[in-house]
C-alpha positions as a LaTeX table, in Angstrom:
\begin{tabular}{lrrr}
\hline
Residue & $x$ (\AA) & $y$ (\AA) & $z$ (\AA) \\
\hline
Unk1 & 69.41 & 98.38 & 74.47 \\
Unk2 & 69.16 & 98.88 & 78.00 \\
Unk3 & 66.34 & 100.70 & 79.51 \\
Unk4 & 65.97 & 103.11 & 82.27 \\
Unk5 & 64.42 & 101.64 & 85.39 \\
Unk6 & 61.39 & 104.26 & 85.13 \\
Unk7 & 60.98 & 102.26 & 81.52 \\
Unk8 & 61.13 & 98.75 & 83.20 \\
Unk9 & 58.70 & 99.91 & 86.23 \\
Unk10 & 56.29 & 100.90 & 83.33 \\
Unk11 & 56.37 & 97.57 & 82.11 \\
Unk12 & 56.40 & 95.91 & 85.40 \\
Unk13 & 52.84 & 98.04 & 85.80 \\
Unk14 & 51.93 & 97.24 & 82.55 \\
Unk15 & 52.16 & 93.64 & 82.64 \\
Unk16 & 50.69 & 93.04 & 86.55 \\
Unk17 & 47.59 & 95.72 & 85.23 \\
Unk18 & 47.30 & 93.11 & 81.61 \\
Unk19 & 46.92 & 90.02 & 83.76 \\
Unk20 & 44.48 & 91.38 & 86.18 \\
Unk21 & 42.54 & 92.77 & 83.16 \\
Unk22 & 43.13 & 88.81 & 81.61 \\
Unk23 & 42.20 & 87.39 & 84.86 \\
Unk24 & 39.12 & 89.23 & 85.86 \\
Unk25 & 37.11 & 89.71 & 82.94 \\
Unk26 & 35.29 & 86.81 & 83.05 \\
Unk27 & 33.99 & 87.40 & 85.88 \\
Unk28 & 32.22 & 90.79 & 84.28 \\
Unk29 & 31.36 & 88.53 & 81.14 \\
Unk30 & 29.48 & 85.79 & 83.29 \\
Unk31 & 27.54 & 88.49 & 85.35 \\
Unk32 & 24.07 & 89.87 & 84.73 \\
Unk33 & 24.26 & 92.52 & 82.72 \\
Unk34 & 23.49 & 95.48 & 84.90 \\
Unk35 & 23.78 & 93.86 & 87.89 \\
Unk36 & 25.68 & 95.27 & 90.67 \\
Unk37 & 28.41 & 92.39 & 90.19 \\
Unk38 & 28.41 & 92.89 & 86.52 \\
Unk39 & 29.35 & 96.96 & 87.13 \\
Unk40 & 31.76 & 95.89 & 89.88 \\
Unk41 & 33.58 & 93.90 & 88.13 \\
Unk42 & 33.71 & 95.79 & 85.01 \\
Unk43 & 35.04 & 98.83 & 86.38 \\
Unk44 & 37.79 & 97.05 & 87.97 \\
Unk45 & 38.57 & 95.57 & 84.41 \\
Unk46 & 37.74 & 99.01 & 82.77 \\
Unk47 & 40.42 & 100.84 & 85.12 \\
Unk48 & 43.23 & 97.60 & 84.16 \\
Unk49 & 42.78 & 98.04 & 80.97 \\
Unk50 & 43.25 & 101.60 & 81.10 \\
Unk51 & 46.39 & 101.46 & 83.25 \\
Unk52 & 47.69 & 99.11 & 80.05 \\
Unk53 & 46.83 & 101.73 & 77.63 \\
Unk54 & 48.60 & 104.49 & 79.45 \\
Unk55 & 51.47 & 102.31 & 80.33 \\
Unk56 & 51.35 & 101.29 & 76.56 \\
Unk57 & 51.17 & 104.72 & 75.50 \\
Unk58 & 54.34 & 106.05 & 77.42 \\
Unk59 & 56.31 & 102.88 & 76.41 \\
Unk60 & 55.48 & 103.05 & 72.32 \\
Unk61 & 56.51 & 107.04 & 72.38 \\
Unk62 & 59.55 & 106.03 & 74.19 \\
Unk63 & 60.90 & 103.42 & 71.96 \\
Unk64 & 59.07 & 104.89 & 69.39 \\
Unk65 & 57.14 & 102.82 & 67.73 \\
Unk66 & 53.55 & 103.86 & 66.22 \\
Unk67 & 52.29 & 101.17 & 65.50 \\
Unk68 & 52.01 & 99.98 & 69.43 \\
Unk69 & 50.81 & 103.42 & 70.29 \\
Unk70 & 48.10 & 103.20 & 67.70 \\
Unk71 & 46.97 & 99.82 & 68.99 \\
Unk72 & 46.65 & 101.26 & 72.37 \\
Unk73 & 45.01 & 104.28 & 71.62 \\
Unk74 & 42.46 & 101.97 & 69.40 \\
Unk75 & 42.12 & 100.01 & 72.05 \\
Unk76 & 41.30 & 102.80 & 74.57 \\
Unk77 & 38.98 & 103.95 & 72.14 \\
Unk78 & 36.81 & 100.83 & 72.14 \\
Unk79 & 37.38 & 99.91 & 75.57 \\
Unk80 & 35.47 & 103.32 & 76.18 \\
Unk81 & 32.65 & 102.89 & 74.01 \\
Unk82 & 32.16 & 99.56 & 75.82 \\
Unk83 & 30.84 & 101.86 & 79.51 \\
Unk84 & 27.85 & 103.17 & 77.56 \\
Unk85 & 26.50 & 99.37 & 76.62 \\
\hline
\end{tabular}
């Protein structure tokens, strides 16, 4: 199957958005909590990971496969219950 190069742009987005999300968490997880380094750095991991679920989303409903969409729309989920802590 070949894909159309809006489908493989998605995934280049999705992949370079999954690393920096890989990459910088840490760096919110060794923080204070509630420090201004610890909301800095989440945010920028908050708005990666979002980026992968959207990306994520578009790509499952393309091929289609529900169970990837599920697991990005779970993961979403939690990922936003995680700005309240």
């Amino acid at each position: 199957m070949h894909d159309p190069l809006w489908m493989k742009a998605f995934l280049a987005v999705h992949v370079a958005a999954g690393t920096s999300a890989f990459v910088l968490a840490p760096l919110a997880l060794i923080t204070a909590k509630g420090g201004k380094a610890h909301r800095r750095w989440g945010k920028i991991y908050f708005w990666a990971m979002a980026v992968v679920a959207v990306t994520a989303m578009v790509m499952a409903i393309y091929r289609p496969i529900l169970f990837l969409a599920l697991v990005a729309i779970f993961s979403f989920i939690r990922l936003s219950s995680a700005i309240a802590c």
